[in-house]
Structure formats: C-alpha cells, structure tokens
ROVOLO-981285 format. One record per residue: x, y, z of N, C-alpha, C in turn; residue in three letters. Coordinates in Angstrom, 2 decimals. Example, Ala and Ser with C-alpha at 12.3 -4.5 7.8 and 13.67 -1.06 7.14 Angstrom:
// residues 2
+---------+---------+---------+---------+---------+---------+---------+---------+---------+--------+
:      nx :      ny :      nz :     cax :     cay :     caz :      cx :      cy :      cz : residu :
+---------+---------+---------+---------+---------+---------+---------+---------+---------+--------+
:   13.19 :   -5.69 :    7.80 :   12.30 :   -4.50 :    7.80 :   13.20 :   -3.30 :    7.80 :    Ala :
:   12.85 :   -2.25 :    7.08 :   13.67 :   -1.06 :    7.14 :   12.90 :    0.03 :    7.87 :    Ser :
+---------+---------+---------+---------+---------+---------+---------+---------+---------+--------+
// end
This chain:
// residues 177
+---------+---------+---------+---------+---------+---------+---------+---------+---------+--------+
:      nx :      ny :      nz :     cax :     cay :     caz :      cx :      cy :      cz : residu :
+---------+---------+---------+---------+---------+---------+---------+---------+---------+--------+
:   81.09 :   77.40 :   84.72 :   81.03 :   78.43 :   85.72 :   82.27 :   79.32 :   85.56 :    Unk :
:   82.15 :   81.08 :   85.32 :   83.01 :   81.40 :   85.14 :   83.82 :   81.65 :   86.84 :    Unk :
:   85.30 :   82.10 :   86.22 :   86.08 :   82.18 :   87.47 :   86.59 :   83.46 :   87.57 :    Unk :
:   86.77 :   84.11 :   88.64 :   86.89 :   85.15 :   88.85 :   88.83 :   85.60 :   89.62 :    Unk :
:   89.31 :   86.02 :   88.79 :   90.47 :   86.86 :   88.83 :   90.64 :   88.01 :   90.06 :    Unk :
:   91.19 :   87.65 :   91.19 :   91.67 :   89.08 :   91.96 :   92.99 :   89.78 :   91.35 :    Unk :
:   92.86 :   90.99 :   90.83 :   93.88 :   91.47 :   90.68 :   94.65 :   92.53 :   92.11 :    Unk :
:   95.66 :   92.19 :   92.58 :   96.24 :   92.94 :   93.82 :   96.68 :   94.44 :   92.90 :    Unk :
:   96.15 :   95.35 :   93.47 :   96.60 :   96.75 :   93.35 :   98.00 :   97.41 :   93.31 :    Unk :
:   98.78 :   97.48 :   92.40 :  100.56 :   97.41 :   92.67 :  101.02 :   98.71 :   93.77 :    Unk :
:   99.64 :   99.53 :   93.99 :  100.43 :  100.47 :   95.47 :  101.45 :  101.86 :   94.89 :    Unk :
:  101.23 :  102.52 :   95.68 :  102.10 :  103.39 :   94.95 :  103.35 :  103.00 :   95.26 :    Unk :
:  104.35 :  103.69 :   94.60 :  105.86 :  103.57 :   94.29 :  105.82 :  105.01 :   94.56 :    Unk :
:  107.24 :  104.82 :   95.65 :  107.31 :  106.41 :   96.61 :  109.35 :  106.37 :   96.12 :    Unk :
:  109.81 :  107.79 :   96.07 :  111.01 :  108.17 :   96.08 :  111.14 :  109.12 :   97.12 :    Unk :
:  112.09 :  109.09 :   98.23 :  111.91 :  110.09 :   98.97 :  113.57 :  110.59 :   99.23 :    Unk :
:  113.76 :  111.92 :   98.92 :  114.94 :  112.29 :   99.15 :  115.64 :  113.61 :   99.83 :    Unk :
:  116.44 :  113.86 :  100.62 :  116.72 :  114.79 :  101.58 :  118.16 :  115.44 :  101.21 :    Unk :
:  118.64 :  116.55 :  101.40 :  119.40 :  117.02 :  101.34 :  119.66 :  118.39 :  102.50 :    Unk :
:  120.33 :  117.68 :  103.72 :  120.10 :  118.65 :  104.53 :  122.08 :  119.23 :  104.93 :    Unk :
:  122.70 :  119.38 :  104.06 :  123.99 :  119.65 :  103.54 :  123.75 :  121.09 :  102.72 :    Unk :
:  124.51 :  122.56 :  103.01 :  124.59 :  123.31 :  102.37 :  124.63 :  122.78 :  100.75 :    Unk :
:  124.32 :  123.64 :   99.48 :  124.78 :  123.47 :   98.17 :  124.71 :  125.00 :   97.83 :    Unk :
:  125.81 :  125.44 :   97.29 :  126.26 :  126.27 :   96.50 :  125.44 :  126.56 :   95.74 :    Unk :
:  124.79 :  127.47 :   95.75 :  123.89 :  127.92 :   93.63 :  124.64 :  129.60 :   93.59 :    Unk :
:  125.07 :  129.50 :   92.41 :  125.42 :  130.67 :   91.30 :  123.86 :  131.29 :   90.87 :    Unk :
:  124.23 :  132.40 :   91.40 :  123.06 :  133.44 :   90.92 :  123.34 :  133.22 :   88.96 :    Unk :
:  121.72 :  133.44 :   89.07 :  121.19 :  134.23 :   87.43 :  120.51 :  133.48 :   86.72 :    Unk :
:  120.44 :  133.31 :   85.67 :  119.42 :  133.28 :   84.43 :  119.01 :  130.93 :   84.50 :    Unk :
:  120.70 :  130.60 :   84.73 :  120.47 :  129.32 :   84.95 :  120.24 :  128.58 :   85.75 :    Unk :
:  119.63 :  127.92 :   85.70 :  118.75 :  127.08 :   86.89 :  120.10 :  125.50 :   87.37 :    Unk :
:  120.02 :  125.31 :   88.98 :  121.41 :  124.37 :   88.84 :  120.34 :  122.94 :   89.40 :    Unk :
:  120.50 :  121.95 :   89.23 :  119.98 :  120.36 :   89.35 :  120.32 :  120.69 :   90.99 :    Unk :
:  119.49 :  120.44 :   92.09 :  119.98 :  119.87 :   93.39 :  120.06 :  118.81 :   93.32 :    Unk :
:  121.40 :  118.62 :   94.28 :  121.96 :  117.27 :   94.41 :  121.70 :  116.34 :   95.47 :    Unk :
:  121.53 :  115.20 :   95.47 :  121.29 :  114.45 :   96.83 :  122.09 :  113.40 :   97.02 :    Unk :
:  122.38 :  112.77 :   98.21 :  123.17 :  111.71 :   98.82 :  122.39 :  110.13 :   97.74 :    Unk :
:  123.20 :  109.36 :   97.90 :  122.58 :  108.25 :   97.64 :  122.91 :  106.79 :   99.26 :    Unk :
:  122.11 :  106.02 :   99.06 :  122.44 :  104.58 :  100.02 :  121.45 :  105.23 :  101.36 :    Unk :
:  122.40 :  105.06 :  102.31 :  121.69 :  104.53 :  103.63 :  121.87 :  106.79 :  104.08 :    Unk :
:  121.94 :  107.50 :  103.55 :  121.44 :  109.35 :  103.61 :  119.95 :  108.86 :  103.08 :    Unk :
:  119.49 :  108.62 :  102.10 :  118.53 :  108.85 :  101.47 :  116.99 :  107.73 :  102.67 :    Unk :
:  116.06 :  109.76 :  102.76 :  115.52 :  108.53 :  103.58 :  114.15 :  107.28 :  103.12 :    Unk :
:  114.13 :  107.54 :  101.63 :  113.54 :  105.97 :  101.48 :  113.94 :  105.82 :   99.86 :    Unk :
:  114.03 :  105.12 :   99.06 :  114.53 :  104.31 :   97.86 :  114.43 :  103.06 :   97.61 :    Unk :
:  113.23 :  103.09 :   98.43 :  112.75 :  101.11 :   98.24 :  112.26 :  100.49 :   96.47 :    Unk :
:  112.28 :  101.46 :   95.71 :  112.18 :  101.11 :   94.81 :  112.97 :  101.37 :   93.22 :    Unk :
:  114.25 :  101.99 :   93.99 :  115.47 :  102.35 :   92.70 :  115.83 :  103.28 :   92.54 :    Unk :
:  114.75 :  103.99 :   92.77 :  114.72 :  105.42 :   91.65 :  116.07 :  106.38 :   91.47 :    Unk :
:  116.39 :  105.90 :   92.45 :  117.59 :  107.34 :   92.76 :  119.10 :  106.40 :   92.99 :    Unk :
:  119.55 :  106.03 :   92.48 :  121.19 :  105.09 :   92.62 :  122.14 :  105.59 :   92.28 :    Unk :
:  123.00 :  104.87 :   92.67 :  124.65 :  105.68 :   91.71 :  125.10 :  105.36 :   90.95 :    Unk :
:  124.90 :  104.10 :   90.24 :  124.39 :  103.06 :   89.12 :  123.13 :  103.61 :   89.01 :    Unk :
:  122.99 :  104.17 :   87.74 :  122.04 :  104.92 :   86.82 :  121.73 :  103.59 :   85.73 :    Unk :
:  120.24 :  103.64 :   85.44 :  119.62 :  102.77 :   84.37 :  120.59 :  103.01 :   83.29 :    Unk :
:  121.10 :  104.14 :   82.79 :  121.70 :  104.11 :   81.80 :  123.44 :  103.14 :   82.03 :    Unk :
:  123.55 :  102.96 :   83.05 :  124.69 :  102.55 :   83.06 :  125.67 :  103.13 :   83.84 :    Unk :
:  125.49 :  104.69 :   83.77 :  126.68 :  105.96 :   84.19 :  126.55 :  105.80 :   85.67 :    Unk :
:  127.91 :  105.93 :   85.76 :  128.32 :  105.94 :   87.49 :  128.01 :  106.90 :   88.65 :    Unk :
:  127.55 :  107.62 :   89.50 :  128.21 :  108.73 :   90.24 :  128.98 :  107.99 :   91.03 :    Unk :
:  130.19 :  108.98 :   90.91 :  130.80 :  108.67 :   92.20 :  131.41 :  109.78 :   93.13 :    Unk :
:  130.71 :  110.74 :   93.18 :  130.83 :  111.88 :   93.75 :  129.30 :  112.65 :   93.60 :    Unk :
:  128.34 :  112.25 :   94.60 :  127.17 :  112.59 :   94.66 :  126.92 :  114.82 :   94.64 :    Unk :
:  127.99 :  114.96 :   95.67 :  127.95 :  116.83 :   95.89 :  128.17 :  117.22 :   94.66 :    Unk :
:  128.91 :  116.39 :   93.70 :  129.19 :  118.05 :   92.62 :  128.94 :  117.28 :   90.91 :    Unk :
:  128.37 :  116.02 :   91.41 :  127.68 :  115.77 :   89.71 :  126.06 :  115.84 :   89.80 :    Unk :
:  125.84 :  116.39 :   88.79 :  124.36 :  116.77 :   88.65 :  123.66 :  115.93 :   88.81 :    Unk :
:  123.99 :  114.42 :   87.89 :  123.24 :  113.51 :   87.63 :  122.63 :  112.38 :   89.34 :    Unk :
:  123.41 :  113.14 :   90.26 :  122.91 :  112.82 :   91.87 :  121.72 :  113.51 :   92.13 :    Unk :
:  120.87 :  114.23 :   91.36 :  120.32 :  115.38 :   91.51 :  118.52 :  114.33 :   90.62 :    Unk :
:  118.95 :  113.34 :   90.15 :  117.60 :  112.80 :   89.25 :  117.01 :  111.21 :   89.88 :    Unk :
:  116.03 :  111.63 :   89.71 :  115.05 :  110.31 :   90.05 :  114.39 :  110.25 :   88.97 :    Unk :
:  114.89 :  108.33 :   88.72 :  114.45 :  107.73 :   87.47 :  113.25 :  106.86 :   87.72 :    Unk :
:  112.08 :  107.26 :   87.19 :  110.99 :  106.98 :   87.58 :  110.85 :  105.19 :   87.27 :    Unk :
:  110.41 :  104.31 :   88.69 :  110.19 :  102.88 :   88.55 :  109.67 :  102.50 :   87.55 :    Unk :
:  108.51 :  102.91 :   86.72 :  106.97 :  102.37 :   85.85 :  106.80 :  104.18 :   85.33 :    Unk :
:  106.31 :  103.57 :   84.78 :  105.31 :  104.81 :   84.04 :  103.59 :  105.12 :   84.56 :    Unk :
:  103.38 :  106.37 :   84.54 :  102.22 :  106.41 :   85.83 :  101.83 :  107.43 :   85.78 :    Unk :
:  101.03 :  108.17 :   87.06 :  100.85 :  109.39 :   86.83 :  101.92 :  110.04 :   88.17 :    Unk :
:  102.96 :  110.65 :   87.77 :  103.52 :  110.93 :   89.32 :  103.15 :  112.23 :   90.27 :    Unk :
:  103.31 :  112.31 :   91.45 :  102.76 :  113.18 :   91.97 :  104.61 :  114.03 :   92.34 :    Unk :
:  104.87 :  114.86 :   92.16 :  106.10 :  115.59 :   92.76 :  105.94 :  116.42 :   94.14 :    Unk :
:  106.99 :  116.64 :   94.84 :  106.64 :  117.09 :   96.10 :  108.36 :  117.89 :   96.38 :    Unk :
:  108.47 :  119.00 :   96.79 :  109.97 :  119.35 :   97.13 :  109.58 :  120.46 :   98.50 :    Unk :
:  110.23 :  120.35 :   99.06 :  110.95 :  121.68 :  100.33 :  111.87 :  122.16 :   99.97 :    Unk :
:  112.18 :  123.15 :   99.49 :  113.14 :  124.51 :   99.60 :  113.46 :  125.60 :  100.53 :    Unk :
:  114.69 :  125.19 :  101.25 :  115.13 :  126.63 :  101.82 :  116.39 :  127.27 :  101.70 :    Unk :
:  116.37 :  128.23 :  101.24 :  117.66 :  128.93 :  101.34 :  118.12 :  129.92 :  102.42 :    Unk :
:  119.30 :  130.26 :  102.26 :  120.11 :  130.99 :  103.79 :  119.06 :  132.10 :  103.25 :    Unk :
:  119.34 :  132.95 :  104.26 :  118.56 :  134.90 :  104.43 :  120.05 :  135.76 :  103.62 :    Unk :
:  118.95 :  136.45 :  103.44 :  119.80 :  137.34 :  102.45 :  120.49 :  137.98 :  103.18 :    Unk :
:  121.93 :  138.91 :  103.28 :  123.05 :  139.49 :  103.97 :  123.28 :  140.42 :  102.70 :    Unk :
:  124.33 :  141.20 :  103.76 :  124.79 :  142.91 :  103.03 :  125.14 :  141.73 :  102.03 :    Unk :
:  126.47 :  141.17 :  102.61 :  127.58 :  140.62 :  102.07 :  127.03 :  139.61 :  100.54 :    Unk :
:  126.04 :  139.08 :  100.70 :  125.24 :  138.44 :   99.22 :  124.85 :  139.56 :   98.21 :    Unk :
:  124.81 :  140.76 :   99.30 :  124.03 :  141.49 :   97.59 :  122.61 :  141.53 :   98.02 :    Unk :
:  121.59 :  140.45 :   99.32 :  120.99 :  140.48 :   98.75 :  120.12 :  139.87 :   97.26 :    Unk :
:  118.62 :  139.71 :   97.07 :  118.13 :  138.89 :   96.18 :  116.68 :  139.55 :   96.11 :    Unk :
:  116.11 :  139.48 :   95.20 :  114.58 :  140.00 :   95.24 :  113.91 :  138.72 :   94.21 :    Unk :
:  114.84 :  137.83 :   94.17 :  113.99 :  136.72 :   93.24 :  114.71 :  135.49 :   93.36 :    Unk :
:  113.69 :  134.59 :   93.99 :  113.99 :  132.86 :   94.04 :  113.64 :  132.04 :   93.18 :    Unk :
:  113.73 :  131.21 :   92.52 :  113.42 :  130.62 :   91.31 :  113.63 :  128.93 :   91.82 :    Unk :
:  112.34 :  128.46 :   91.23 :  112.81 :  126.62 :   91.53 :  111.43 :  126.05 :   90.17 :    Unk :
:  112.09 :  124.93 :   89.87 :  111.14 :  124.67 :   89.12 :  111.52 :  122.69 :   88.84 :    Unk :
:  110.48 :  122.07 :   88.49 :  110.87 :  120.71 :   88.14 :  111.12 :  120.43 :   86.63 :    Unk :
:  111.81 :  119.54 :   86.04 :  112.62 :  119.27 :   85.02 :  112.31 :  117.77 :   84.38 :    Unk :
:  111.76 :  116.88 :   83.19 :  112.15 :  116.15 :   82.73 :  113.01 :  116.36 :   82.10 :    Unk :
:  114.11 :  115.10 :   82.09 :  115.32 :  114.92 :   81.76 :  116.26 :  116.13 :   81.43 :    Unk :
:  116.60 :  116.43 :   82.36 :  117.28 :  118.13 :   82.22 :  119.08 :  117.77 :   81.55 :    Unk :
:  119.16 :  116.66 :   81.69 :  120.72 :  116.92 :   81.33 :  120.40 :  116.07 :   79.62 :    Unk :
:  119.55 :  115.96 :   79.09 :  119.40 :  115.71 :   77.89 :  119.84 :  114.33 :   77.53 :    Unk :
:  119.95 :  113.57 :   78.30 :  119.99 :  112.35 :   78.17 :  119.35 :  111.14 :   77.12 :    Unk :
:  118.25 :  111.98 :   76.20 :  118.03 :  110.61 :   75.19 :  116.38 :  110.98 :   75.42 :    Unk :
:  115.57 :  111.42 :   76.09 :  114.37 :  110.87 :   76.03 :  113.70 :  111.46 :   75.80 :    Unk :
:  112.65 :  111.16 :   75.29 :  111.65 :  111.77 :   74.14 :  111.41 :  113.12 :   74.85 :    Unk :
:  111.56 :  113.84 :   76.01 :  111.13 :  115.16 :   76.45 :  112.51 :  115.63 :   77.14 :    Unk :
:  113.18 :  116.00 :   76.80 :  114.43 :  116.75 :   77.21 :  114.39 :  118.15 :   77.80 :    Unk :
:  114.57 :  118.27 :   78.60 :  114.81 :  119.74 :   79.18 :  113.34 :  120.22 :   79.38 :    Unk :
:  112.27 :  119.40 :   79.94 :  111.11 :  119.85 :   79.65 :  110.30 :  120.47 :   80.93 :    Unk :
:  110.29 :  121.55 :   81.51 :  110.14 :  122.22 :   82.16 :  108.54 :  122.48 :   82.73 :    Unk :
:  108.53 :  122.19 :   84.08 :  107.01 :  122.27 :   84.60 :  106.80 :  122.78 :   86.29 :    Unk :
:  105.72 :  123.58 :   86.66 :  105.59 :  124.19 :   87.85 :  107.13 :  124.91 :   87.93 :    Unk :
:  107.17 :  125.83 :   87.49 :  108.08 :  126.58 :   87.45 :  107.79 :  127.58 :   88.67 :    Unk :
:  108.29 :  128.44 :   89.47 :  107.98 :  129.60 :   90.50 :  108.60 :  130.59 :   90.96 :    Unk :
:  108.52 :  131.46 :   90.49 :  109.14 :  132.74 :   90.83 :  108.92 :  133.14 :   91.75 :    Unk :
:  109.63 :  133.72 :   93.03 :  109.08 :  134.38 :   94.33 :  109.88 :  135.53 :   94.61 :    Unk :
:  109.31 :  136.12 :   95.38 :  110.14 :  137.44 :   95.84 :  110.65 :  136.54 :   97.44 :    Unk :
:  111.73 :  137.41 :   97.81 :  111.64 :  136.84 :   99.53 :  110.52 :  137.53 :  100.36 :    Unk :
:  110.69 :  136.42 :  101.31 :  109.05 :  137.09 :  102.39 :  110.03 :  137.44 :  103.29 :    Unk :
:  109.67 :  137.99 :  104.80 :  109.84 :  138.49 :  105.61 :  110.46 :  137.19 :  106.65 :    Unk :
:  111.59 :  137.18 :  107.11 :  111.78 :  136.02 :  108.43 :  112.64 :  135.44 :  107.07 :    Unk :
:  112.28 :  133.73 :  107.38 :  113.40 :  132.55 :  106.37 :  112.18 :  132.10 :  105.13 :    Unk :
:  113.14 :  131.80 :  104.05 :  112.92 :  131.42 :  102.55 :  112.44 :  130.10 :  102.86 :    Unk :
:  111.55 :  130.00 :  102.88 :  111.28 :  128.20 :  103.79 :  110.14 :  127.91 :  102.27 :    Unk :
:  110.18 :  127.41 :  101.23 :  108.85 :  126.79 :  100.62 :  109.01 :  125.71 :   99.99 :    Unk :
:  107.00 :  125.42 :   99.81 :  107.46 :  123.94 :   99.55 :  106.61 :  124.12 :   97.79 :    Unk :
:  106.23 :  122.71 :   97.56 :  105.53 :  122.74 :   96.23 :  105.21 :  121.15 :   96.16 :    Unk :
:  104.40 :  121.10 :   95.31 :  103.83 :  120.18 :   94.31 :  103.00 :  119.93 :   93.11 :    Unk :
:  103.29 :  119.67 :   92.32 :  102.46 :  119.09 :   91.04 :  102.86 :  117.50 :   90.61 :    Unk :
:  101.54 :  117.67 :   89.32 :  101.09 :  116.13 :   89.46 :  101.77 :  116.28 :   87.76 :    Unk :
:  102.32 :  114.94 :   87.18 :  102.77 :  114.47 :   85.81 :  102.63 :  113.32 :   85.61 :    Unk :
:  102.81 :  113.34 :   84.61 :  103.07 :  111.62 :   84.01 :  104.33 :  111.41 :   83.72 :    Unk :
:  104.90 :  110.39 :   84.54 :  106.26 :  109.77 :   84.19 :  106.51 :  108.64 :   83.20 :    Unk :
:  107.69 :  108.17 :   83.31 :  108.34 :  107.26 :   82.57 :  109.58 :  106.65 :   83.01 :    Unk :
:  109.77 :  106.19 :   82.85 :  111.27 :  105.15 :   82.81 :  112.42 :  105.39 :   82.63 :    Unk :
:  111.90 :  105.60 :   81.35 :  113.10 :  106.79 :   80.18 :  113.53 :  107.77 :   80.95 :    Unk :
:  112.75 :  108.53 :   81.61 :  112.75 :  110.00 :   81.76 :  113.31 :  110.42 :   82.56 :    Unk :
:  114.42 :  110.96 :   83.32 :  114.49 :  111.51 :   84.82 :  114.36 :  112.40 :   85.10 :    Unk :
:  114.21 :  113.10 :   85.93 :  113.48 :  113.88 :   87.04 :  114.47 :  114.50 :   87.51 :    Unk :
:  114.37 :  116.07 :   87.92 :  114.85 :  116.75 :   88.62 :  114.28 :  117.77 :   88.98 :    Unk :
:  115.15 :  118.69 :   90.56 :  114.58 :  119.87 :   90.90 :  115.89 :  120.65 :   90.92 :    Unk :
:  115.24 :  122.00 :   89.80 :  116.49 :  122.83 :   90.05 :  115.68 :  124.19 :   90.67 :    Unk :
:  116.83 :  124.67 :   90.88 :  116.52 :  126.29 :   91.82 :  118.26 :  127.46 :   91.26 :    Unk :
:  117.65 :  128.55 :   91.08 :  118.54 :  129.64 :   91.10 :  118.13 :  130.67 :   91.58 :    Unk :
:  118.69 :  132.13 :   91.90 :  118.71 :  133.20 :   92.18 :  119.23 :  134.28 :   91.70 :    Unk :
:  119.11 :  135.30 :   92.06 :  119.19 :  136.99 :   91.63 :  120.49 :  137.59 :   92.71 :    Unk :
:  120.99 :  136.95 :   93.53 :  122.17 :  137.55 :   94.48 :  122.69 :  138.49 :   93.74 :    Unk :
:  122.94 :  139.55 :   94.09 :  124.03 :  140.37 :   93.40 :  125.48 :  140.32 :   93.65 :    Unk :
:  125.57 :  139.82 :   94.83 :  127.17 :  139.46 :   95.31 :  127.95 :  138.00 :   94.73 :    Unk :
:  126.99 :  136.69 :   94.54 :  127.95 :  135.88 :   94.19 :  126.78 :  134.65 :   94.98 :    Unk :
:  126.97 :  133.41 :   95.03 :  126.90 :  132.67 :   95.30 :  125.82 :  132.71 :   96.46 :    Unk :
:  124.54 :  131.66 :   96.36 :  123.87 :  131.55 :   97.81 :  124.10 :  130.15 :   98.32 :    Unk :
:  123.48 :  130.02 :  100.10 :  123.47 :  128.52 :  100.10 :  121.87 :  128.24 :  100.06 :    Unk :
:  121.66 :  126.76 :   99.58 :  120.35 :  126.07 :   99.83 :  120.08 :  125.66 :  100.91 :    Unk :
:  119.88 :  125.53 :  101.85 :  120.56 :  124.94 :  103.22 :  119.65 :  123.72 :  103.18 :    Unk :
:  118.24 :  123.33 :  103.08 :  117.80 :  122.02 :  102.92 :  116.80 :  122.05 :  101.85 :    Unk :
:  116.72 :  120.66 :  101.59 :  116.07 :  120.50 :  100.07 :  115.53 :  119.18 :  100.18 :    Unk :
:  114.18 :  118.94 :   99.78 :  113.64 :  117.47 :   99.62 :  112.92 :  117.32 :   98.33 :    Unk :
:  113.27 :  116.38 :   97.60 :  112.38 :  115.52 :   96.72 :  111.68 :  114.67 :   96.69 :    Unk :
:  110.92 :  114.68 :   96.11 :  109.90 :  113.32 :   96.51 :  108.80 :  112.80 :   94.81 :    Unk :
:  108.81 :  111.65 :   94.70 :  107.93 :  111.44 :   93.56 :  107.03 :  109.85 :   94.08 :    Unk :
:  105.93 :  110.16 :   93.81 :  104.75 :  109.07 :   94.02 :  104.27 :  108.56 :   92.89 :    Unk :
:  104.55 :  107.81 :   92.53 :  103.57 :  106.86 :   90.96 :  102.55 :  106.16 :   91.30 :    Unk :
:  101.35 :  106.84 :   90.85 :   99.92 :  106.00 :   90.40 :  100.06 :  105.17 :   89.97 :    Unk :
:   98.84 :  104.40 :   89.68 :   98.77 :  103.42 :   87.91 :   98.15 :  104.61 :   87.37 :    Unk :
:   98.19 :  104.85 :   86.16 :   97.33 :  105.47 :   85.39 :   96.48 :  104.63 :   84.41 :    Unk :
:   94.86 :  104.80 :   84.63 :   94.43 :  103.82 :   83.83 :   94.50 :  104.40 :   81.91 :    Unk :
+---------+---------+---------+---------+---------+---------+---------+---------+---------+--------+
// end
C-alpha cells in the first residue's frame, strides 16, 4: 500500500522596511541606494534579509550614510514580488525646483560578485504632480541569495540637494516551481 507524503507549503518570506528619517539625494544623472535602519526600526525582518552583518561578512556600522544599509539579501531564491513608497519634500524657490523624479529597483547595485550586477528594473520617470510627491510601485522578479536588492531614487533640482522624507521597501518570495 502506497504512502502518501504531506508536503507543508514554506509560505512566503516577507522583508519589510521603513525609512521615515529625512535622506539627502544629490540631484542628476546618478541614482543614490536608500538607506534604512536595521534591528528593532525595521518594521519586520523575521527572516534576515536586511542585517548589519551582511551574508558576505561586511559590517554596517553606520546605517544613514553606507549604502550597503540600503540592500535586502534575498532568504531563498523564488519569484520576488517588490513593493516601495516614495516621497519627497515639494519643490521650493530655494531647490531650484525639479521637473523630474527618478526611482528605480537594482540587483546588486554596489557590484558585489553576483552573476547580475548593477542590473536595473521598473525604472520610472515622473514629472511632479500638483500637491506632494507621494508614489508608490511594484514589480515582480526572480531572486537569489547571491543577489541584493536595492531601491534607488534621484532628481533634476537645480539648486542642490533634495530630501526623501519617507521611503519603504518591501520584498515577498514565492516558491517558484
């Protein structure tokens, strides 16, 4: 008589991350990694993704101004779903002004080793709307292990410097059959 195997469903694997702390971005052509808190700021990390002890080994120890606070290292390999909120301050005399917002998601943007480096996806150009810069986004990828993850954003200011004022990341892993 054969016997029959339940296999339990491993569930998704969620990264969820907030950044509700001004960050500095330098207008123009380069796109900057947002950065996020790590530990008991971050509001869920039940499954790694995001530490200060990096898989590779490397430390942060200054989450605001190293990039590498800015990546989520995917648990498993899967299909991931990405998710971010973007807002930046309103444009003023004193900025210059902006007629273009830019955000886009990143495998392994600081070139770290893995087979897709700097590999660029859902990219978005916007003009500003009317009232506050409030948007969100999502697309779907396939992750990895190897790979980390980021969301960067830049701008067109003509004066110098904008703030982000809040920012969320988020990544969901399927199984992929």
């Amino acid at each position: 008589m054969p016997t029959s195997v339940t296999k339990t469903p491993p569930g998704v694997e969620v990264c969820s991350l907030k950044r509700d702390i001004n960050q500095l971005i330098v207008p123009g052509t380069s796109y900057t990694i947002v950065r996020f808190p790590f530990g008991a700021e971050e509001p869920s990390d039940r499954f790694q993704m995001h530490q200060a002890v990096q898989p590779d080994g490397y430390v942060v120890t200054d989450w605001d101004n190293d990039p590498r606070s800015g990546l989520i290292w995917p648990s498993r390999a899967g299909w991931g779903h990405l998710y971010a909120l973007i807002q930046w301050e309103a444009p003023t005399a004193a900025s210059g002004g902006y007629t273009e917002l830019r955000d886009q998601y990143v495998r392994d943007p600081l070139s770290l080793g893995s087979p897709t480096p700097n590999d660029t996806t859902a990219t978005d150009h916007r003009a500003p709307s009317p009232g506050g810069q409030f948007f969100t986004k999502s697309h779907g990828i396939y992750v990895d292990p190897l790979t980390p993850l980021a969301l960067r954003v830049t701008h067109n200011a003509s004066a110098g410097p904008l703030n982000l004022t809040l920012a969320e990341f988020k990544l969901a892993i399927y199984e992929a059959a």
